[in-house]
C-alpha positions as CSV (number, residue, x, y, z in Angstrom):
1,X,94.8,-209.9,-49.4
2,X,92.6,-212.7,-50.5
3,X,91.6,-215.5,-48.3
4,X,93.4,-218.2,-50.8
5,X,96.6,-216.1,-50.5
6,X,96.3,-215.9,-46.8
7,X,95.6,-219.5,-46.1
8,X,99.0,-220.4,-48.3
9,X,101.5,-217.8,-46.8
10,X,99.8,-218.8,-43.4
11,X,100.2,-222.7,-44.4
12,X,103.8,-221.8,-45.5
13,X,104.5,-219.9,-42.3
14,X,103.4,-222.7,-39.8
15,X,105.5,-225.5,-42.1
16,X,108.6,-223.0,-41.6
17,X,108.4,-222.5,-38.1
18,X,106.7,-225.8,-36.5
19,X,108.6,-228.7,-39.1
20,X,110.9,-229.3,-35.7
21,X,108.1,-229.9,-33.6
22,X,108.0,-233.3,-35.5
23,X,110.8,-234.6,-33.8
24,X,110.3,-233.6,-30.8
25,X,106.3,-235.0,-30.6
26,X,107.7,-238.1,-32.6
27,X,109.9,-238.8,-29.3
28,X,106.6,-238.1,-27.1
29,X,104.8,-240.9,-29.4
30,X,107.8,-243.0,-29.2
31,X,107.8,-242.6,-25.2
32,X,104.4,-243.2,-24.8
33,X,104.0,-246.5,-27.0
34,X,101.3,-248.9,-26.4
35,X,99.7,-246.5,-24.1
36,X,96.5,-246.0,-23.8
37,X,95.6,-242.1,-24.3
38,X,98.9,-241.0,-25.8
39,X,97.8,-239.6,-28.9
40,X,95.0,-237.8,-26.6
41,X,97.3,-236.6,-24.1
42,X,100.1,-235.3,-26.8
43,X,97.2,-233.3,-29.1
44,X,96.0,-231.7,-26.1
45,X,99.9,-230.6,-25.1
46,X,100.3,-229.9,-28.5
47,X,97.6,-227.6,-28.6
48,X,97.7,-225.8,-24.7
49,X,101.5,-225.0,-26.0
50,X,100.9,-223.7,-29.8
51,X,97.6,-221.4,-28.1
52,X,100.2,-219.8,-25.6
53,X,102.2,-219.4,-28.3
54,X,99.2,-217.8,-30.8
55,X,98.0,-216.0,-27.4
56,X,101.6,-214.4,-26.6
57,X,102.0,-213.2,-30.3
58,X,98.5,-212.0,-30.7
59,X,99.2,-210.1,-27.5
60,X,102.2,-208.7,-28.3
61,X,100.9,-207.8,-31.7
62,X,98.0,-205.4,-29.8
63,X,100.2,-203.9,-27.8
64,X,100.2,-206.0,-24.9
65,X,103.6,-206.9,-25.6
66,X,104.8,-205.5,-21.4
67,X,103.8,-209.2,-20.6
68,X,106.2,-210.8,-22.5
69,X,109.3,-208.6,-22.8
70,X,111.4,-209.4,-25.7
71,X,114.1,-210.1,-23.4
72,X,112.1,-212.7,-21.7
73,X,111.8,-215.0,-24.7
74,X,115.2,-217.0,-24.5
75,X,114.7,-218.1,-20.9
76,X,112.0,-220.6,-21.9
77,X,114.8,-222.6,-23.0
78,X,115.2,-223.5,-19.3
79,X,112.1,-225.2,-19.7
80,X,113.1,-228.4,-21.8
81,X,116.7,-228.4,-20.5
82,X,115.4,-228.7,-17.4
83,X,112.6,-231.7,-18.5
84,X,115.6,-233.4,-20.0
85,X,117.8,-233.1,-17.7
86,X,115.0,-234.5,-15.0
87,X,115.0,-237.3,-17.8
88,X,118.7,-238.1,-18.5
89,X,118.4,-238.5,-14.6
90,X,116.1,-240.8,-14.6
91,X,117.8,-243.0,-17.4
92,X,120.8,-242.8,-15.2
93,X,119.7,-243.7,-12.1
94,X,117.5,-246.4,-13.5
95,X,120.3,-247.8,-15.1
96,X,119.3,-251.2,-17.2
97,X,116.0,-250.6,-16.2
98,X,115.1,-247.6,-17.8
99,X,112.4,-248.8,-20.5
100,X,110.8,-250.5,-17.8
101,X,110.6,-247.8,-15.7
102,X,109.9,-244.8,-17.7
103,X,107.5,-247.0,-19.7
104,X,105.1,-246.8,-16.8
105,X,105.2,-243.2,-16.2
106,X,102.4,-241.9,-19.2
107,X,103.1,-238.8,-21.6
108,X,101.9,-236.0,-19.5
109,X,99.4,-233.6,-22.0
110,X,101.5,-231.2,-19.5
111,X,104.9,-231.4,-20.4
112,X,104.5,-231.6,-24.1
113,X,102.4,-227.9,-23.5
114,X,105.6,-226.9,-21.7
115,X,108.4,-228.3,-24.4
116,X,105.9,-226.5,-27.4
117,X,105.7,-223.3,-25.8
118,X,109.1,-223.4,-24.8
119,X,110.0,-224.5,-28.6
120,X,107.8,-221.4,-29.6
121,X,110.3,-218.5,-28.9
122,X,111.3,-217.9,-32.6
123,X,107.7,-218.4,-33.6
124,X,106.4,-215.2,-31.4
125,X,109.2,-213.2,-32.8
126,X,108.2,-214.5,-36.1
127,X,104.6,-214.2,-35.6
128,X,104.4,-210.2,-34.3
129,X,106.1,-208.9,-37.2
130,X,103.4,-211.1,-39.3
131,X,100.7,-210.2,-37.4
132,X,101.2,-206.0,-37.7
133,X,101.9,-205.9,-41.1
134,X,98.0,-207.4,-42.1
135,X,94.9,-206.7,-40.9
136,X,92.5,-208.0,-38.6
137,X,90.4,-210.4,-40.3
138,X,93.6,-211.8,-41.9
139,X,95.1,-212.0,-38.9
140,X,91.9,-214.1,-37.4
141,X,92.4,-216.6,-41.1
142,X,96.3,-216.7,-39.9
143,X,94.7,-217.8,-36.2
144,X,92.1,-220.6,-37.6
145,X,94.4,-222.3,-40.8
146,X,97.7,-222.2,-37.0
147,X,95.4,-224.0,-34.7
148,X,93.8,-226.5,-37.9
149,X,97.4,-227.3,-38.8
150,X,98.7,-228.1,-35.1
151,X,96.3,-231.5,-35.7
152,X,97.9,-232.2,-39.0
153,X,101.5,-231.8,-37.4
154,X,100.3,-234.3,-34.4
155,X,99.8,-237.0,-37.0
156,X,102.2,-236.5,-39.2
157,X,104.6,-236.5,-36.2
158,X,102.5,-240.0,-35.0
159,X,103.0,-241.1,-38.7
160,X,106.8,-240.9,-38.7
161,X,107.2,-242.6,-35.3
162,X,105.4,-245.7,-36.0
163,X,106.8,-246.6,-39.0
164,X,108.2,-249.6,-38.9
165,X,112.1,-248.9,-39.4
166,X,111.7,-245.6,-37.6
167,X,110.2,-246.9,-34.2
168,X,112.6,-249.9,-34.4
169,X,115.1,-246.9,-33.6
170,X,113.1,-245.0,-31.4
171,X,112.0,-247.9,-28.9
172,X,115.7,-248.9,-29.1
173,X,116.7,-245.7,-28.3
174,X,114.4,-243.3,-27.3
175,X,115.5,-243.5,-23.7
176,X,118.6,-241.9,-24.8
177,X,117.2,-239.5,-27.5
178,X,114.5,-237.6,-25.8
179,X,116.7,-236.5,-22.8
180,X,119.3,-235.8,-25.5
181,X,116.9,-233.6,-27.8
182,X,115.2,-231.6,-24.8
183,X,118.7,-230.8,-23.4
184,X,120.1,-229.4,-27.1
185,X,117.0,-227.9,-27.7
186,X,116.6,-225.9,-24.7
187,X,120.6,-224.4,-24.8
188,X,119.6,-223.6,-28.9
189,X,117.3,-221.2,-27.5
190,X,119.2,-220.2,-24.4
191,X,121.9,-219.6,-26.7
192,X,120.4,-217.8,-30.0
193,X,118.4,-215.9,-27.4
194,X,121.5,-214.6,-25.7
195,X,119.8,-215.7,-22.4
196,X,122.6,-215.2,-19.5
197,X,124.7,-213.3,-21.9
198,X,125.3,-215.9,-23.8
């Protein structure tokens, strides 16, 4: 395989399985406006949560895979239902308040890590059977055009939310959206994963 034909099928496989992490970082942008260090904070999440995610598959892929057991997969789901239900929480029991509020409180580099890895579930399963079926030097070119990528999704994700119409929307609403997207997103991946017998 040549190293033009890897870089494309590995550019096409990170569109297909990262394109909804731009909603999802677009809501971090959105919460962390006029911030200083946002964009900072959100790259490094961005990338601690998308290198567990490379790590796990790469692990899996060399027969490592008794650390992460299939099985375990769908429970990271509890991950951003949990973050979002913390969050609808807070917009609750701030009431009116809410912007002000959770305005002060910046985008932790912490959480976005956990709601990417979290988010990455299908990716490892999408990833291992990738990963076996080419070599190791392709696999490394898979590794490097991943991790060069995860910087062009961070700003096209910063792109979308400060456009002018779009985070008009988001800083109207973005108290109600985030908690909204972490919760559906984390039972999506309960769910498709069969986590609880589900």
């Amino acid at each position: 395989m040549g190293l033009v034909s890897s870089t494309l099928q590995a550019v096409g496989l990170f569109l297909v399985t990262n394109i909804d992490d731009i909603i999802v970082l677009s809501l971090f942008f959105a919460r962390g406006a006029g911030q200083r260090g946002t964009t900072t904070r959100i790259v490094a999440g961005q990338y601690l949560g998308f290198g567990g995610i490379l790590l796990a598959s790469v692990a899996v892929t060399l027969g490592a895979g008794f650390f992460l057991p299939d099985g375990a997969i769908p429970y990271f789901g509890l991950i951003p239902l949990l973050l979002g239900g913390y969050a609808a929480w807070q917009v609750w029991r701030n009431g009116d308040q809410d912007d002000d509020t959770l305005a002060d409180k910046p985008v932790s580099a912490l959480t976005v890590a956990a709601v990417t890895f979290a988010n990455g579930g299908d990716n490892i399963g999408v990833y291992v059977p990738v990963f076996l079926a080419v070599g190791t030097s392709t696999l490394v070119a898979y590794c490097v055009v991943f991790l060069a990528l995860v910087a062009v999704l961070v700003l096209a994700a910063r792109f979308v939310a400060t456009r002018k119409p779009i985070a008009e929307v988001l800083e109207r609403w973005e108290h109600i959206l985030f908690p909204l997207v972490l919760i559906a997103l984390g039972l999506v991946i309960l769910i498709e994963g069969g986590a609880f017998g589900l």
